[in-house]
TIVEX-246189 format. One record per atom (N, C-alpha, C): x, y, z; residue in three letters. Coordinates in steps of 0.2 Angstrom, whole numbers, padded with zeros to 4 digits, always signed. Example, Ala and Ser with C-alpha at 12.3 -4.5 7.8 and 13.67 -1.06 7.14 Angstrom:
<sites>
+0066-0028+0039Ala
+0062-0022+0039Ala
+0066-0016+0039Ala
+0064-0011+0035Ser
+0068-0005+0036Ser
+0064+0000+0039Ser
</sites>
This chain:
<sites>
-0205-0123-0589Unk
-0204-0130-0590Unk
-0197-0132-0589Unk
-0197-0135-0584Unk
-0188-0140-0584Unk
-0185-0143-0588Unk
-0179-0146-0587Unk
-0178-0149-0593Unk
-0180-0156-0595Unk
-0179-0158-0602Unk
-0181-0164-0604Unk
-0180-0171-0600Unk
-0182-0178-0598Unk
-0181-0180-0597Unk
-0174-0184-0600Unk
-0172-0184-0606Unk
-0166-0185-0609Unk
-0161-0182-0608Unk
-0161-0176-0604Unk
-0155-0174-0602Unk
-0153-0177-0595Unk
-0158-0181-0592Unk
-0155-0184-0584Unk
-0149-0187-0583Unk
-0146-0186-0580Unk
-0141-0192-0580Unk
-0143-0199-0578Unk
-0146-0200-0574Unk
-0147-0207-0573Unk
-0153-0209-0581Unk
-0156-0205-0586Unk
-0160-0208-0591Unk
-0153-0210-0597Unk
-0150-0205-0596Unk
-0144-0208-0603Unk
-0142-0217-0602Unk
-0140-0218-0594Unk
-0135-0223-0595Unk
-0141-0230-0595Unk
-0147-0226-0591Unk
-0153-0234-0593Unk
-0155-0234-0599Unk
-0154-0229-0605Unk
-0156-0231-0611Unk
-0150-0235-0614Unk
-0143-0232-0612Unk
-0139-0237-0615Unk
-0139-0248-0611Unk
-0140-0244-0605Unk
-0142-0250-0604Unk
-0148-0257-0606Unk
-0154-0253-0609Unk
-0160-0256-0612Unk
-0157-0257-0620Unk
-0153-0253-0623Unk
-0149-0256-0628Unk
-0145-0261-0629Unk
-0142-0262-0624Unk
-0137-0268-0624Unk
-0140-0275-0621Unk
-0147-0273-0618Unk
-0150-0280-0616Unk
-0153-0283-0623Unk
-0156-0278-0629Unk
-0159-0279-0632Unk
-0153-0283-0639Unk
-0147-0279-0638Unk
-0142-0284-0643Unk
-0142-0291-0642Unk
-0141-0292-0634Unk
-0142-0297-0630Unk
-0147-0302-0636Unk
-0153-0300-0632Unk
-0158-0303-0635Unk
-0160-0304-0644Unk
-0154-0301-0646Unk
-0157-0302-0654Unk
-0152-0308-0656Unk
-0149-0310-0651Unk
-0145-0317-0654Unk
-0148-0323-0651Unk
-0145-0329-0656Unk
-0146-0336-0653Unk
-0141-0336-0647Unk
-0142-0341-0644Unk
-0149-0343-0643Unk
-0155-0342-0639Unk
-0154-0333-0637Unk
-0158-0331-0631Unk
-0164-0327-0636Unk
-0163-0326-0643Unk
-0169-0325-0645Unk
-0176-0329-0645Unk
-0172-0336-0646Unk
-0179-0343-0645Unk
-0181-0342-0639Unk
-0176-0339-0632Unk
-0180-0340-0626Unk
-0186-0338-0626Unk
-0190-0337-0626Unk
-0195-0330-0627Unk
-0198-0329-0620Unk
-0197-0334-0615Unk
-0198-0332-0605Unk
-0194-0327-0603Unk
-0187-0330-0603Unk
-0181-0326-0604Unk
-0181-0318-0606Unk
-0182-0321-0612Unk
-0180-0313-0617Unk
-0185-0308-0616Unk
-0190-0310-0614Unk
-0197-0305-0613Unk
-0196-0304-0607Unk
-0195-0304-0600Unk
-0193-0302-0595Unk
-0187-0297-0594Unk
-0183-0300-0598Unk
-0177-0296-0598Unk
-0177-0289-0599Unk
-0182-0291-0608Unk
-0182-0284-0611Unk
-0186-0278-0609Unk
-0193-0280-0602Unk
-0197-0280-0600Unk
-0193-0273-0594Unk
-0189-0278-0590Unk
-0185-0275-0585Unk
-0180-0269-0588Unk
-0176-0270-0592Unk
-0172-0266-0593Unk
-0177-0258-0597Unk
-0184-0259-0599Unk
-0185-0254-0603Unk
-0190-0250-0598Unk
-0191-0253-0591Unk
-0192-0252-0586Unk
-0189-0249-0581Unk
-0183-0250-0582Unk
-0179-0245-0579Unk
-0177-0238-0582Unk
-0178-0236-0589Unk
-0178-0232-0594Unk
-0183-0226-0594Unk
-0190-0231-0592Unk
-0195-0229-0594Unk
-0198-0224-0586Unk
-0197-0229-0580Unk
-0198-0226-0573Unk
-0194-0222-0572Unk
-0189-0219-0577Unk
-0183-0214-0573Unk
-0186-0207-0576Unk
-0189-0210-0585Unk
-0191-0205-0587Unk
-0200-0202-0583Unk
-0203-0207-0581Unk
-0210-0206-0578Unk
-0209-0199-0571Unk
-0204-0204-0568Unk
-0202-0198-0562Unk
-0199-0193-0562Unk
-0195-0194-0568Unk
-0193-0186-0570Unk
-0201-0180-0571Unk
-0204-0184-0577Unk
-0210-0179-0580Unk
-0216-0179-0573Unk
-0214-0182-0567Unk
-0221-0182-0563Unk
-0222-0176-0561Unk
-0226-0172-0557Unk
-0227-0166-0553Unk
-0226-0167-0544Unk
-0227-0175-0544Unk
-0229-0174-0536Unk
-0222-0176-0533Unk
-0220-0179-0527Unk
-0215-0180-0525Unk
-0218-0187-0524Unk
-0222-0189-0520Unk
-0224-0195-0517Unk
-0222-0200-0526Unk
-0226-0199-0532Unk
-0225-0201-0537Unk
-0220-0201-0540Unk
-0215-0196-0539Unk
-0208-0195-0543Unk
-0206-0203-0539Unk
-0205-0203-0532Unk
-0201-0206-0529Unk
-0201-0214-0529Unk
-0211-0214-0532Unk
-0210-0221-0532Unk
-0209-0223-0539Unk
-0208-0219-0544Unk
-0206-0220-0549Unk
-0198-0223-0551Unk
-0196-0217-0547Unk
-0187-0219-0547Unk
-0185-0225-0543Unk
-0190-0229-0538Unk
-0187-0233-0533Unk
-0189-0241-0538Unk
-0194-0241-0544Unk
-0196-0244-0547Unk
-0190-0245-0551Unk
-0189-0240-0556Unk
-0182-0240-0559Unk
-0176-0244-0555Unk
-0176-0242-0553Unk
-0169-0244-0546Unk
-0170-0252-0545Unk
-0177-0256-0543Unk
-0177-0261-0544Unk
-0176-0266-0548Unk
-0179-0262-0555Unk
-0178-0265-0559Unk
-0168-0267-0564Unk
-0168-0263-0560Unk
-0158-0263-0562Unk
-0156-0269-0558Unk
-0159-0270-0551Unk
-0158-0276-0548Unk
-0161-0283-0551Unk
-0168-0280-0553Unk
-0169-0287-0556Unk
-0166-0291-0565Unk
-0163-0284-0570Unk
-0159-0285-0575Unk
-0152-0287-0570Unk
-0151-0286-0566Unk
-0143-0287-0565Unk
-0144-0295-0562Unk
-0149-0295-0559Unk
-0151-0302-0557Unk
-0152-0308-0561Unk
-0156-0307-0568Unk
-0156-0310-0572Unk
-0150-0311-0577Unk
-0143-0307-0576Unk
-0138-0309-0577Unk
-0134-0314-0579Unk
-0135-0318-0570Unk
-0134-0325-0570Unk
-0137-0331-0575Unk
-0141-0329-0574Unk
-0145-0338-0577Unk
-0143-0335-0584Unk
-0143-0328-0588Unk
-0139-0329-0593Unk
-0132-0331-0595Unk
-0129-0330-0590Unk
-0120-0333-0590Unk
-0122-0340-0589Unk
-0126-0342-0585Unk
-0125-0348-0582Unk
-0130-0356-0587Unk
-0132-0352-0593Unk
-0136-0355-0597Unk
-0131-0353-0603Unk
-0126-0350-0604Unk
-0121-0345-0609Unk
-0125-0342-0615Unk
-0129-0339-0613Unk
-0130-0335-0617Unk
-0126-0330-0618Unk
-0124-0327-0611Unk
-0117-0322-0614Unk
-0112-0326-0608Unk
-0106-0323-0610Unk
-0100-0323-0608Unk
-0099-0319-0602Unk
-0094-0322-0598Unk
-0091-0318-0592Unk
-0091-0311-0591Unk
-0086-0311-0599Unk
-0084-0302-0600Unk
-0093-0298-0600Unk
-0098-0301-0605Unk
-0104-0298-0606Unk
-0106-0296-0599Unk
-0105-0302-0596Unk
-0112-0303-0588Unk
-0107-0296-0585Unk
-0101-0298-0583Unk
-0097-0292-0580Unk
-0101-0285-0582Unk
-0100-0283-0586Unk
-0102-0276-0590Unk
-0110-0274-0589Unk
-0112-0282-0590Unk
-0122-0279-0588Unk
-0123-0279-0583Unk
-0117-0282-0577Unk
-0119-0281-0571Unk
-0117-0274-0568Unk
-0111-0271-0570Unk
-0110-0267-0571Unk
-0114-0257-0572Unk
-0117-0261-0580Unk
-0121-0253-0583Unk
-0126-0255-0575Unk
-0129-0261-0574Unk
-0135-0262-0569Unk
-0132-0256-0562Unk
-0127-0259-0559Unk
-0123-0256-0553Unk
-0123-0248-0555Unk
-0120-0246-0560Unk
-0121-0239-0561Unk
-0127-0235-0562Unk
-0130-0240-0566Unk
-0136-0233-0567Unk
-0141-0232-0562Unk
-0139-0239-0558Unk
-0144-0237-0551Unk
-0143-0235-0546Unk
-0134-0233-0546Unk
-0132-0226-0542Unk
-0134-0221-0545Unk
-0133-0220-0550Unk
-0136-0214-0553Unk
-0145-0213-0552Unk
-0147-0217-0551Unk
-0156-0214-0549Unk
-0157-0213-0543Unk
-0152-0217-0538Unk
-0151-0216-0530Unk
-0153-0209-0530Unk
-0149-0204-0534Unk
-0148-0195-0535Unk
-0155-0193-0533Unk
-0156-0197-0540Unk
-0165-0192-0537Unk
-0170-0193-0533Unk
-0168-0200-0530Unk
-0172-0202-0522Unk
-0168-0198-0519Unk
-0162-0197-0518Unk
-0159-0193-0511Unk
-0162-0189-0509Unk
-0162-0184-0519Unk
-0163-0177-0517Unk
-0171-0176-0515Unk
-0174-0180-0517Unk
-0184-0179-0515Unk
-0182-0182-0506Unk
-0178-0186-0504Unk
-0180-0187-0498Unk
-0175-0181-0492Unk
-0174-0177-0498Unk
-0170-0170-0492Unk
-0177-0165-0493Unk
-0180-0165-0497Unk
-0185-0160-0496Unk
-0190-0161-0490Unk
</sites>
């Protein structure tokens, strides 16, 4: 058996980033949003959850769609960014930072498409 999905590098930085949406989401006034917040938290745990799914698959066709699902979904948290800077649920510095962990941790999943697309 390989290693655990928690060792991945691309699983560490999307769980810290499923965390930071979820601080997000425990304040006013984005906790009353409930469209908002349930998307958010949706996407972000989505990206966590699809890195870990690809990792545990067997096949390659399934790893890859797992990770490109993950990798979406960092685009559509970093997309949802906006409208929360732009409604001020968070601040500049915040949107910066979650735009950010998004940009990072979805270089970091790139890793594992590359390498299924060299085989």
């Amino acid at each position: 058996m390989g290693e655990p999905f928690e060792t991945s590098a691309a699983w560490k930085p999307a769980r810290e980033l499923t965390n930071e949406v979820y601080q997000f989401c425990r304040r006013e006034p984005l906790c009353r949003d409930f469209g908002l917040r349930d998307q958010l938290q949706r996407a972000a745990v989505s990206v966590m959850n699809n890195v870990a799914e690809g990792w545990e698959s067997l096949h390659v066709a399934e790893k890859r769609q797992a990770y490109n699902i993950a990798r979406r979904s960092c685009g559509e948290v970093r997309s949802m960014s906006y409208p929360l800077l732009d409604n001020k649920f968070i601040n500049i510095a915040e949107q910066e930072k979650l735009r950010s962990q998004c940009v990072q941790t979805g270089k970091l999943i790139s890793g594992p498409i590359r390498s299924l697309n060299d085989r």
